[in-house]
N, C-alpha and C positions, 0 to 999 in steps of 0.2 A: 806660800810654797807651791801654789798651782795643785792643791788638792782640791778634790770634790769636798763642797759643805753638806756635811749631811744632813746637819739640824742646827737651829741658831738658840742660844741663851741668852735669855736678856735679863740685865743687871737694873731694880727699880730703885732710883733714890727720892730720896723727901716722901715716902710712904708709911704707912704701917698694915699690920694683919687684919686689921679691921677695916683699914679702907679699900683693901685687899677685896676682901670677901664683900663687900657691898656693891662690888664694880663685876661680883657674877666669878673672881678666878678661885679655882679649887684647890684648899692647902692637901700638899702632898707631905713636906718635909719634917721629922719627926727632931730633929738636931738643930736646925733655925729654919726660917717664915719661907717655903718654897712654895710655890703656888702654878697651875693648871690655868694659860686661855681657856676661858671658857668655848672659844672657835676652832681655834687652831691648835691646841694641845702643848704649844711650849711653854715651855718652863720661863716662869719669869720670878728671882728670888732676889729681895730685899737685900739692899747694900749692906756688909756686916762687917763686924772686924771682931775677932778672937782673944781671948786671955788664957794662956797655959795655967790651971790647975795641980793639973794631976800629969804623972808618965801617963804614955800610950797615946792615940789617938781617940780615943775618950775624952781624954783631959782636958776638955777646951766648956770654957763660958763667951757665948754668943751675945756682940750689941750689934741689935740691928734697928736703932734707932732712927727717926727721918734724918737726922742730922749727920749719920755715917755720909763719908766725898765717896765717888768714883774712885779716886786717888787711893783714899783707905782701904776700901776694900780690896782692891788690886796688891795692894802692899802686903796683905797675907798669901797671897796667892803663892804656889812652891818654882815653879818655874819664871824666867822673864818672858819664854815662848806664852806661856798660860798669860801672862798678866798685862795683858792687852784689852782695849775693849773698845769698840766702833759708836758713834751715836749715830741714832738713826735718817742723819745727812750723808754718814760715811766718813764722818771726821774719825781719823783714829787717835785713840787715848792710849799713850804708850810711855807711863814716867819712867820702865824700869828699864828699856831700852832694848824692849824683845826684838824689834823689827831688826836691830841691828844684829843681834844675835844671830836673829835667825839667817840671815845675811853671812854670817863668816859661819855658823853651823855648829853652833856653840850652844849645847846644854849648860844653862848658867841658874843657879838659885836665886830669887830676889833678895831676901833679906835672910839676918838672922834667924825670923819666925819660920824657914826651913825645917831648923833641930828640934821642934818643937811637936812633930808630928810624924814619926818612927813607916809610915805608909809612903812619902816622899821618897824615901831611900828604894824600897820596889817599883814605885812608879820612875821614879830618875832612869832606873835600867832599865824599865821598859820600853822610854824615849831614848834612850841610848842604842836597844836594838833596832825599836821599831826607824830609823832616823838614821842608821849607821851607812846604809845605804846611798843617802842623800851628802855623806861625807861629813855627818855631825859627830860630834865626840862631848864629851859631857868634861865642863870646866873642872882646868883643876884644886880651883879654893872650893869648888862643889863636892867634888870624891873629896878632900879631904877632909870638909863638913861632915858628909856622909861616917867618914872612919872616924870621926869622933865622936859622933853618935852612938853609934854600936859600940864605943868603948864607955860610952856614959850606960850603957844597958837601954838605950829606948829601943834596940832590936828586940829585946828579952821582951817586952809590952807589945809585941803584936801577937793579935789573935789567928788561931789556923784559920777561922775560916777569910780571913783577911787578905792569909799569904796566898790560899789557896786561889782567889779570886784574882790576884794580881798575875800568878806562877800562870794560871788559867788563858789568861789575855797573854801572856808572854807565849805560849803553847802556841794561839791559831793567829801570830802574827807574823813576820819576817826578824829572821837574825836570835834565835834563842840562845845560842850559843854566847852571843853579847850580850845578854840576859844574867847568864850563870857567870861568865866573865867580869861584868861592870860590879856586882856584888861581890865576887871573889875580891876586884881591887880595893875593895872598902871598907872587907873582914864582915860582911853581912851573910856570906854564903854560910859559913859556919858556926852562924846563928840558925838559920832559915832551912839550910839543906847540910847540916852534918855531913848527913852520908853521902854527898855529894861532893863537898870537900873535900873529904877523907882520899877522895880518890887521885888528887894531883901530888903526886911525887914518887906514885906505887910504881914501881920498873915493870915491863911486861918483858917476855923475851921477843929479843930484836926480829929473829928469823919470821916472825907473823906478825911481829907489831914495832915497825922503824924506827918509830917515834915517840918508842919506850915508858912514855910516862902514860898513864891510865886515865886521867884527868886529860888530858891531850887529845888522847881517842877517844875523849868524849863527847869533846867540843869537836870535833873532825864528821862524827857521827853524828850529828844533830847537824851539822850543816849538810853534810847528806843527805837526812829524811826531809830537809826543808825543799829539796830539789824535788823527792820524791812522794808527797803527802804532804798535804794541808792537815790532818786528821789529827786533830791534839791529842787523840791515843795514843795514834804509833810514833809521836813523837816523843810522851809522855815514857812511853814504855824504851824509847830509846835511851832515853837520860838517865835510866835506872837499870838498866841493863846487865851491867858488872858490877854493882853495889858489893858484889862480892869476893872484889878482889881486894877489897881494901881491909879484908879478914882475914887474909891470906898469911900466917905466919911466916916473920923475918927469914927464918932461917930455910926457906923452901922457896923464898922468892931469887928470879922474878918467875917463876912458874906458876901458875895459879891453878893445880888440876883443884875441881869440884868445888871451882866458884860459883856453878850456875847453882849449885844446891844451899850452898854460904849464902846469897843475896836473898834467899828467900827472906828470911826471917828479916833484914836494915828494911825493904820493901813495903812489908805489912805493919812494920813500925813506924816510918815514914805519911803511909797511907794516914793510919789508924789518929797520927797525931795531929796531920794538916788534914785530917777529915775527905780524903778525897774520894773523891764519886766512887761508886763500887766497881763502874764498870773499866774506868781506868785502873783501878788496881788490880783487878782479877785479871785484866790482859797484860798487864806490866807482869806480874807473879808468872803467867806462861811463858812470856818471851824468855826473861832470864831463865825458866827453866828448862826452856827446848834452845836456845837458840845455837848452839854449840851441839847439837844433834842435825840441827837440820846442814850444818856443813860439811859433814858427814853423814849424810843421809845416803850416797851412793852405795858406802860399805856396811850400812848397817841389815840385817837379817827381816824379813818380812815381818816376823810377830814384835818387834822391835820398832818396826814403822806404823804397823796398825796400833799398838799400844800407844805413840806418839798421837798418833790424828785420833783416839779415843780421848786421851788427856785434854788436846786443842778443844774438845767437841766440834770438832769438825764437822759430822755428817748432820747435825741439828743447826749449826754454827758455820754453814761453808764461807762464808765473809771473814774471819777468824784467820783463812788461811791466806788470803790476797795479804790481809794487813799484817800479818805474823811476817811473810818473803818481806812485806816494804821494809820492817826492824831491823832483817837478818843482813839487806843489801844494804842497808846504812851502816850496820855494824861492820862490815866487808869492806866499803869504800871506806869510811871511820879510818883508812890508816894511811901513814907518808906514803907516798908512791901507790898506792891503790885507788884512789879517788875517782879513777873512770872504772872500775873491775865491773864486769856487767855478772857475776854471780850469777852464771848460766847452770849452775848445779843444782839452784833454787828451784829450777823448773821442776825435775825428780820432784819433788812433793808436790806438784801439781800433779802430774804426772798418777802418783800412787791415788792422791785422793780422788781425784775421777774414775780412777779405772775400780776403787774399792766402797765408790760412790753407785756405781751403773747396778752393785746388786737389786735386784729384784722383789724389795722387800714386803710389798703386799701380794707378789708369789707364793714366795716363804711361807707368810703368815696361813695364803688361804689353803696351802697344802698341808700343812701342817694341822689344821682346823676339820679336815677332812676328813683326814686320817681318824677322828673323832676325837682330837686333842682339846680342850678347856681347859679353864681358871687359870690358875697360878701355873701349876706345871706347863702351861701351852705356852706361856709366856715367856719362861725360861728358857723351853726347848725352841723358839722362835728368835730370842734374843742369840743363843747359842749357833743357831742353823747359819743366820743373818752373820755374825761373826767368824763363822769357816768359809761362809762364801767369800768374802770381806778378805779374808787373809787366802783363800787360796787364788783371785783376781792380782794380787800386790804380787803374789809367787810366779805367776805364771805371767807377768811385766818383767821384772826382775829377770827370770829366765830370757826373754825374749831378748832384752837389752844386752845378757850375759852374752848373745849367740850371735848379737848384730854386727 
């Protein structure tokens, strides 16, 4: 594909562990015989071949006997692009006909030993996004492999932190929205992301969102942040954004007032289940609950913007607020006919938090300290002092801009 190689794996056959470890390489692999050059550091693991057990990705018994082929081993492989392998003349081994594949740009599964291992089905969409670009699309006896899977329940057999490692990689890659796409086509998103789901077919109203369906501007919006941020936060926090409209009762749609306050609670569920990092989930939980402030932040009242950039923690946290705008301009562009909107209104919160940043706050403190203030109460009245400078800077912008 005219990719850079970043690291090479080699595949050892006619071997075993023991004669492994006598030739000096270091076993790493806890699930079959992977082993450490002892020079060079790559990975070189025993030819092997799999017996489905049990559900899940667990469920496998490993032979990696000398007498596993090249051929065999290949043959559990999940991809045809995967199940290729070079010997060290350059001869390429290629029974399942990846070369060809990769040729017309075809995500294809080798064999049936696909259904067998419930992690295939996130990784397929990951190649799907990561590849979409390149003009690949993933077969269709494959997605339909895939939706048979998930109706057999091996979706139900994967572990959070499994999805989360995979969801992880789909974050700091290209094309996530193919991602949440390729899984939607194969009924695994509503296994995997409910409340992500949930969200295609919810109506928004047309006059701010064209493109009406909420699931729509979701995938619009992630193609967005992908322009603007590599950062698998704010992209993280993108994806989860409106989880709140999909709470929004029948009879009041497609209006969604006080989704941003509804999404909190899918959010911290979502986190808590697929176990994700805290620090993603604490900035996801902010976005969706400012992000619909900060697009009206023109008209909103001074204590109402310093209350905002307190919530952010901004003035401990100023980097909170670049990546908060990058969310808000994905959410904005996120819609038909919007996709260039340069969300010049973003600035305003640049704008407040510098000018309610420039307080003076080891002033404060020393005058206040002066005055013969300590302990506790000095701290209060210094926290208090530092917060009226803080909102009277925001008042006297606000004014200025009123009169420009």
């Amino acid at each position: 594909m005219g990719l850079e190689v970043k690291d090479r794996d080699w595949m050892v056959v006619g071997s075993s562990p023991d004669e492994m470890a006598a030739r000096g390489f270091r076993p790493v692999g806890r699930d079959f015989p992977v082993f450490l050059h002892p020079r060079t550091g790559e990975e070189y693991a025993l030819a092997r071949t799999e017996r489905k057990t049990a559900p899940g990705y667990h469920g496998f018994v490993f032979n990696s006997s000398p007498d596993v082929s090249v051929e065999q081993d290949l043959g559990r492989r999940d991809l045809t692009m995967n199940a290729m392998a070079m010997d060290p003349d350059g001869n390429l081994i290629d029974p399942f006909g990846g070369a060809g594949d990769i040729r017309c740009g075809i995500i294809r599964h080798v064999s049936d030993a696909f259904r067998e291992d419930p992690v295939r089905i996130l990784r397929t969409a990951r190649f799907a996004a990561r590849y979409r670009g390149a003009g690949f699309s993933v077969a269709e006896q494959t997605l339909g492999m895939m939706s048979d899977m998930v109706d057999d329940g091996e979706a139900d057999a994967l572990v959070p932190e499994r999805v989360w490692q995979e969801l992880f990689q789909a974050l700091c890659g290209p094309d996530v929205a193919q991602f949440i796409l390729t899984l939607r086509q194969c009924g695994a998103l509503k296994k995997i992301l409910p409340e992500v789901d949930a969200l295609f077919g919810i109506p928004q109203t047309a006059k701010f969102h064209p493109e009406i369906d909420t699931g729509i501007h979701i995938l619009m919006a992630l193609d967005a942040a992908e322009k603007i941020s590599a950062d698998p936060v704010v992209r993280f926090a993108v994806l989860v954004h409106d989880l709140g409209k999909a709470m929004t009762p029948d009879d009041v749609l497609p209006s969604h007032r006080g989704h941003e306050m509804a999404g909190l609670d899918p959010i911290k569920g979502l986190c808590e289940r697929l176990r994700v990092p805290g620090e993603f989930g604490k900035f996801a939980l902010m976005v969706c609950r400012h992000h619909l402030n900060a697009h009206r932040i023109a008209k909103m009242n001074p204590g109402t913007v310093l209350r905002m950039l307190e919530q952010m923690d901004a003035f401990r946290s100023p980097g909170n607020i670049e990546r908060f705008k990058q969310c808000c301009i994905a959410d904005s562009q996120g819609r038909a006919g919007h996709e260039t909107d340069e969300a010049a209104h973003l600035d305003l919160m640049t704008d407040y938090h510098l000018a309610a940043g420039s307080v003076d706050e080891a002033g404060i403190a020393s005058e206040v300290r002066a005055k013969g203030g300590s302990g506790r109460n000095a701290g209060v009245e210094i926290k208090n002092r530092i917060r009226e400078a803080r909102l009277e800077q925001i008042t006297q912008l606000r004014n200025r801009r009123a009169h420009a």
